[in-house]
Residue frames relative to the residue before (quaternion, step in Angstrom):
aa qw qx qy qz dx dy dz
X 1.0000 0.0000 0.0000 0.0000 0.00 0.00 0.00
X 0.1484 -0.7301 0.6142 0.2604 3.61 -0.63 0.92
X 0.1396 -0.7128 0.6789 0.1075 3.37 -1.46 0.04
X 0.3210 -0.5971 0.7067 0.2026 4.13 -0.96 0.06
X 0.1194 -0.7820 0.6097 0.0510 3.69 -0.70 0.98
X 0.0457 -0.8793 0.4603 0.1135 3.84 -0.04 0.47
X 0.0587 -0.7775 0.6237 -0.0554 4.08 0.16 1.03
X 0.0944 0.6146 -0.7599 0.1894 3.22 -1.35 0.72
X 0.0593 0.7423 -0.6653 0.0543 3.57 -1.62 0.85
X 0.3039 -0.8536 0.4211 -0.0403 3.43 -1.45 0.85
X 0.0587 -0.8527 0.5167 0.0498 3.39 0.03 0.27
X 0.1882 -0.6973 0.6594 0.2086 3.99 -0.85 1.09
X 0.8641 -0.1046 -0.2941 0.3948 2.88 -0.69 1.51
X 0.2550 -0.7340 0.4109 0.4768 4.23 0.08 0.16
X 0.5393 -0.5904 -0.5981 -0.0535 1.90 -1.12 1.91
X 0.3764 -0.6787 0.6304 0.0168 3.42 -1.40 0.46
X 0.7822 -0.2218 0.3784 0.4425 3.61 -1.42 -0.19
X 0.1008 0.8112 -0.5168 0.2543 4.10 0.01 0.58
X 0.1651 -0.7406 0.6427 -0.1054 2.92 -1.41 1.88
X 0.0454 0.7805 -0.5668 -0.2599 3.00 -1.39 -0.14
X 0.1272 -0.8642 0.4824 0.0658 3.79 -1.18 0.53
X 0.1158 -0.8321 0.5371 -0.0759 3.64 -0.84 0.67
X 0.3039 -0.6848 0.6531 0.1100 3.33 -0.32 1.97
X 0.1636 -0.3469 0.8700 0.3097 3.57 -2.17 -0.21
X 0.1550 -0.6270 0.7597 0.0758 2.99 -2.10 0.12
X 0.3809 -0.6928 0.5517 0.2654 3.86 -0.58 0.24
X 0.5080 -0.5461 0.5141 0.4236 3.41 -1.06 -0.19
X 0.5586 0.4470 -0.3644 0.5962 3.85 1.15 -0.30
X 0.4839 -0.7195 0.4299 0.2516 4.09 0.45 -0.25
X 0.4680 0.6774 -0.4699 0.3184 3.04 1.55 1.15
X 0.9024 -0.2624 0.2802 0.1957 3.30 -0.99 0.28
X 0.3794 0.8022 -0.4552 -0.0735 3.64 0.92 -0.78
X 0.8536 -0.2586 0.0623 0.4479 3.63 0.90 -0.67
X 0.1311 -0.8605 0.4716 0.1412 3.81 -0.61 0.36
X 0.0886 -0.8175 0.5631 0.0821 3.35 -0.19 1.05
X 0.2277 -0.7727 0.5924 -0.0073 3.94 -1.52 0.86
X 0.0316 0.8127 -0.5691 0.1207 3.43 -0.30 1.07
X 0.7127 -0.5301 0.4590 0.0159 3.32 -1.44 1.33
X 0.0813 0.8245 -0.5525 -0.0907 3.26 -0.08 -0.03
X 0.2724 -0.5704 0.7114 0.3072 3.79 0.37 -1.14
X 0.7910 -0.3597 0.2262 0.4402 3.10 -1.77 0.11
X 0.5097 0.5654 -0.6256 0.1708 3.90 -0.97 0.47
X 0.8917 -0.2424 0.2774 0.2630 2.76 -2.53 0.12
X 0.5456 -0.5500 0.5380 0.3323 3.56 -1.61 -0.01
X 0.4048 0.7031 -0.3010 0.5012 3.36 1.85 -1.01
X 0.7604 0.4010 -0.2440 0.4488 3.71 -0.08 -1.77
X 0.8049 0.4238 -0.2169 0.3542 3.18 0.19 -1.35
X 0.3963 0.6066 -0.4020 0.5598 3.60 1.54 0.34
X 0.7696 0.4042 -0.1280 0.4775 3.45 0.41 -1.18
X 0.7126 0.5170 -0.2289 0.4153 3.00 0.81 -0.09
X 0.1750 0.5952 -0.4096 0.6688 3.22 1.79 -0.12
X 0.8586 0.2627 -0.3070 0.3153 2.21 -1.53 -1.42
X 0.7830 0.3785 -0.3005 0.3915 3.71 -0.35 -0.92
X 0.4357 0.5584 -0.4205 0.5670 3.77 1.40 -0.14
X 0.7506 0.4111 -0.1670 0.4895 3.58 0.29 -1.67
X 0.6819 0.2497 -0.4078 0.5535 4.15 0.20 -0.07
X 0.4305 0.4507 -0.6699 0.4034 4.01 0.63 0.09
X 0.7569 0.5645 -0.2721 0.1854 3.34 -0.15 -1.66
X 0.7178 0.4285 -0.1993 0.5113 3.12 1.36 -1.36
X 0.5728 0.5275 -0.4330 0.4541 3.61 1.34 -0.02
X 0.4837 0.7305 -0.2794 0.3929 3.65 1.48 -0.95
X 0.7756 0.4924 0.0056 0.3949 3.20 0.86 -1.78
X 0.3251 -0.7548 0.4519 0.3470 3.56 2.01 -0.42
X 0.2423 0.7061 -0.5774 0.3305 3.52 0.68 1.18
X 0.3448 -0.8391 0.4139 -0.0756 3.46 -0.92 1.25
X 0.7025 0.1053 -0.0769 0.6996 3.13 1.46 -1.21
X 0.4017 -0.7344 0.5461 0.0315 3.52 -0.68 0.88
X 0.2934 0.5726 -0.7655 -0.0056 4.28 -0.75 0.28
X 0.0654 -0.7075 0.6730 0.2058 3.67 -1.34 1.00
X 0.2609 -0.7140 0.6304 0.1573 3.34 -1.55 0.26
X 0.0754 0.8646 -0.4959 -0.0302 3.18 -1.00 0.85
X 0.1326 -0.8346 0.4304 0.3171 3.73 -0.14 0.08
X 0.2480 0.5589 -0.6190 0.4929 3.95 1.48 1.11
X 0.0136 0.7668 -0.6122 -0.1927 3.69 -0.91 0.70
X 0.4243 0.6580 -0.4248 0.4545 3.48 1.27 0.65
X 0.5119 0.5858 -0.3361 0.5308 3.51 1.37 -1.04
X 0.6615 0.5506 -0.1546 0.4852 3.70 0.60 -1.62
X 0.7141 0.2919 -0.1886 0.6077 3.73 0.42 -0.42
X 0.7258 0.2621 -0.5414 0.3339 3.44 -0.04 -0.47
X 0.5688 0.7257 -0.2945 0.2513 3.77 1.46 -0.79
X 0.7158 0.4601 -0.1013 0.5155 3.21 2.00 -1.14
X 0.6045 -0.7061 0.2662 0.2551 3.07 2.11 0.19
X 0.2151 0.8756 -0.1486 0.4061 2.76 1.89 0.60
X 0.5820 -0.1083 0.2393 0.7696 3.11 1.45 -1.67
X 0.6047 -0.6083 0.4685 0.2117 3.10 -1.49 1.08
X 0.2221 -0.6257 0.6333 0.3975 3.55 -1.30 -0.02
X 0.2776 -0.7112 0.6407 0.0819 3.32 -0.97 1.40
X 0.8821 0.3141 -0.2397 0.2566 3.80 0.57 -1.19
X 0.6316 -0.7110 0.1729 0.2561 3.19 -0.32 1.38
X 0.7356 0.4631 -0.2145 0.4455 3.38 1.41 -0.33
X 0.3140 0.7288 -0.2037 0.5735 2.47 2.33 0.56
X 0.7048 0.5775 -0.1981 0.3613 2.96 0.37 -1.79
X 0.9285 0.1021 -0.1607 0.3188 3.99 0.49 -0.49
X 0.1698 0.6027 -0.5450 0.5576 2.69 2.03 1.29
X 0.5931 0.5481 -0.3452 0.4781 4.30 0.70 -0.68
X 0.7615 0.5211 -0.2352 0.3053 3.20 0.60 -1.31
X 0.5370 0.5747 -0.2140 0.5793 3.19 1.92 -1.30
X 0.5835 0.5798 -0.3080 0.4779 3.53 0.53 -1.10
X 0.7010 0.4393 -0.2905 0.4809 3.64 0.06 -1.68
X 0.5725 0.5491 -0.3918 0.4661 4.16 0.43 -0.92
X 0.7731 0.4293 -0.2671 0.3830 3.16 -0.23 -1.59
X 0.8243 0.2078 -0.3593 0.3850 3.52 0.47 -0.77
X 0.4363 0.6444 -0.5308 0.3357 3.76 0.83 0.52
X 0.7489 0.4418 -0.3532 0.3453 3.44 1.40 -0.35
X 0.4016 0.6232 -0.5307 0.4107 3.82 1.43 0.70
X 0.3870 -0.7316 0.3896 0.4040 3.47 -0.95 0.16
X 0.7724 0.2305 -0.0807 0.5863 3.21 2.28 -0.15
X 0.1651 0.8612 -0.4706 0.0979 3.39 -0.43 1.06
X 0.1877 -0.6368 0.7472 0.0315 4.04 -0.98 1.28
X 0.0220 -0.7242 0.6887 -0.0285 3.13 -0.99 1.33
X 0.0884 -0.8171 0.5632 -0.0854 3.67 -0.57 0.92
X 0.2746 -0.5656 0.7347 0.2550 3.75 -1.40 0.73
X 0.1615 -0.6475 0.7386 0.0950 3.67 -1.71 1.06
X 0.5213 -0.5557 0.5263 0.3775 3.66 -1.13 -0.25
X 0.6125 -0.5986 0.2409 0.4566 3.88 -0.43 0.70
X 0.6249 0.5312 -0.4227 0.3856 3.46 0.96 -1.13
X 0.6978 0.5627 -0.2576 0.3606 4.19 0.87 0.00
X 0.7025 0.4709 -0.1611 0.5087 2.61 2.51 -0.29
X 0.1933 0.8750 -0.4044 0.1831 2.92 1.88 0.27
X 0.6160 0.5085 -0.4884 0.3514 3.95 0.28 -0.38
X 0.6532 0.5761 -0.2399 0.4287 3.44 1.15 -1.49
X 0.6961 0.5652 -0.2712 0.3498 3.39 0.92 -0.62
X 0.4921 0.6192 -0.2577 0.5550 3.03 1.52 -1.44
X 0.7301 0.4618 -0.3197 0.3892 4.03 0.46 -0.66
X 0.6540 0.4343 -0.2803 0.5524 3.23 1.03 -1.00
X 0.6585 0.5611 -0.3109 0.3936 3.91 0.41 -0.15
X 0.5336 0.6727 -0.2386 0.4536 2.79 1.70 -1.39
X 0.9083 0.1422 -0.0577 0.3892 3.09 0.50 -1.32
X 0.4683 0.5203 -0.5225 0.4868 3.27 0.86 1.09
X 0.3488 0.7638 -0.3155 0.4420 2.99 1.20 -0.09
X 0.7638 0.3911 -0.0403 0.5119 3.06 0.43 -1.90
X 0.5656 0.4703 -0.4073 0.5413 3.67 1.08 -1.16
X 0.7993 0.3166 -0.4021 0.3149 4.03 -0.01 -0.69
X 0.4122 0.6331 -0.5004 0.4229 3.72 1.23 0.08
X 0.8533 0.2693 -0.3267 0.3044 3.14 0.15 -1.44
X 0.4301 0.6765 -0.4906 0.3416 3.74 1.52 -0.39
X 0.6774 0.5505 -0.0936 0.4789 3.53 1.11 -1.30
X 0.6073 0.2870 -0.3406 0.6579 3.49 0.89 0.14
X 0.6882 0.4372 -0.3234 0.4803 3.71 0.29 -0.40
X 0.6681 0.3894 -0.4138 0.4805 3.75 0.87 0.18
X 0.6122 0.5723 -0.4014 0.3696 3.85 1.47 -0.64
């Protein structure tokens, strides 16, 4: 089963409050799942990498086989293809995790899109900062 994994992460301010999120996509362009993750205070960097390693759990969960990921970090995309090193250490085993996970597809096209293509992922990570600053904001009234 192929699938399209979209990951994308955010950070109000760098670093700042920080999410990450990760559409599936079918090969028909449905929906299959969208997963949102908290972060607390970190980088735009982390919360990139994290996606992604959110988004190949799921798709590994789900018995997905062929893999295309999209991202619109082109640093995430290079450091993955070896391009550029991971230099920052809190980096470094968010890669390692990352590098695993995708050795266990039997096929994967990993690819850097421009954001406006990553719009589902994004829509998660917002989503749920969002929600993280409501409840921060109801818990202070």
């Amino acid at each position: 089963m192929q699938v399209t994994l979209f990951a994308d992460g955010g950070a109000r301010g760098n670093p700042g409050p920080a999410a990450s999120g990760a559409v599936l996509v079918s090969q028909h362009g449905d929906v299959i799942a969208e997963i949102g993750h908290y972060l607390g205070r970190a980088t735009n960097n982390v919360a990139e990498w994290n996606a992604l390693c959110i988004g190949l759990e799921a798709a590994l969960e789900r018995g997905v086989t062929d893999l295309k990921v999209r991202l619109d970090s082109e640093l995430v995309v290079k450091q993955l293809r070896g391009e550029y090193r991971v230099k920052h250490p809190p980096l470094q085993p968010l890669h390692r995790r990352a590098v695993a996970l995708l050795r266990r597809f039997a096929a994967v096209d990993i690819a850097h899109v421009p954001r406006a293509q990553n719009k589902l992922a994004d829509r998660v990570v917002n989503r749920v900062l969002d929600a993280q600053a409501r409840s921060a904001a109801e818990a202070r009234e």
